[in-house]
C-alpha positions as CSV (number, residue, x, y, z in Angstrom):
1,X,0.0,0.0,0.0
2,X,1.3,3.3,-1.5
3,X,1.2,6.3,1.0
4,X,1.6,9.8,-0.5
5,X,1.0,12.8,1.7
6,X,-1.1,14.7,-0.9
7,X,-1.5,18.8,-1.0
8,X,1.1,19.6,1.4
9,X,2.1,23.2,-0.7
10,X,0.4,21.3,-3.7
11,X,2.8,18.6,-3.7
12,X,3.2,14.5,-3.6
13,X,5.4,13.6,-1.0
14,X,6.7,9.6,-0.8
15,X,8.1,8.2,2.6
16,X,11.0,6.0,2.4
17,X,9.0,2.6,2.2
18,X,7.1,4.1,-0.8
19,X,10.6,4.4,-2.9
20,X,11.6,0.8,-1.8
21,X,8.4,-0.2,-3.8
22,X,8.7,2.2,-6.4
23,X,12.3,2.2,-7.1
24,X,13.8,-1.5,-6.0
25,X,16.2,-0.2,-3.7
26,X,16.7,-1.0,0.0
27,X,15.5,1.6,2.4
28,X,19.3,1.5,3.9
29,X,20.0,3.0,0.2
30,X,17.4,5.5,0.1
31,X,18.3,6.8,3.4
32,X,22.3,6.8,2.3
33,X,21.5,8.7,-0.7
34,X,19.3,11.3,1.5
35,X,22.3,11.7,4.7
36,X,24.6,12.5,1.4
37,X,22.4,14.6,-0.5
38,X,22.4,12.5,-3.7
39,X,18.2,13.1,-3.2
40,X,16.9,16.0,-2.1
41,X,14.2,15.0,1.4
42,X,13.1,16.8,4.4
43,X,13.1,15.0,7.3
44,X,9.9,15.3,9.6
45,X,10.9,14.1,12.8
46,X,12.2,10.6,12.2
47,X,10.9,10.1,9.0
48,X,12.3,11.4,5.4
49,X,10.3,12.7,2.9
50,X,10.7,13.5,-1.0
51,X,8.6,15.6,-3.0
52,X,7.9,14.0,-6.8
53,X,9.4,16.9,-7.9
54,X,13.0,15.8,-6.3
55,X,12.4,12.5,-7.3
56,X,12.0,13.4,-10.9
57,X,15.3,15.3,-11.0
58,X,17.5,12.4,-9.0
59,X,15.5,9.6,-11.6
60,X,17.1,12.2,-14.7
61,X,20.2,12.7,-13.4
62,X,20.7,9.1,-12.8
63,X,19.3,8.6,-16.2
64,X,22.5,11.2,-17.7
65,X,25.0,9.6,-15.8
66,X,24.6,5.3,-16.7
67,X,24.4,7.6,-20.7
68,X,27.7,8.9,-19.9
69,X,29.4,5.7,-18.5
70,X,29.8,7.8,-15.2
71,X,27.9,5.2,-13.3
């Protein structure tokens, strides 16, 4: 079950467990690649949140990179 805090500032937010699903990673990853800034989050208390908005630009990037051979 997806959960996607809708409207906050007219945005879609995903918790970490919702990119597990969408993106087959582990949640340690996710969480790695938010503490080092690779995707953009907010952090609400414990929990990390990421707008689609951020998630669209890390998804690109990653995209431009495997093109290039960088990754």
């Amino acid at each position: 079950m997806t959960i996607k805090i809708d409207n906050v500032a007219g945005e879609v937010y995903y918790s970490v467990k919702d990119l597990v699903n969408l993106l087959s990673l582990t949640d340690l990853t996710i969480r790695n690649y938010l503490r080092r800034k690779k995707l953009k989050g907010q952090k609400v208390g414990k929990f990390w949140y990421v707008s689609k908005e951020n998630l669209k630009t890390f998804l690109e990037g990653n995209k431009k990179k495997r093109f290039l051979g960088v990754f």
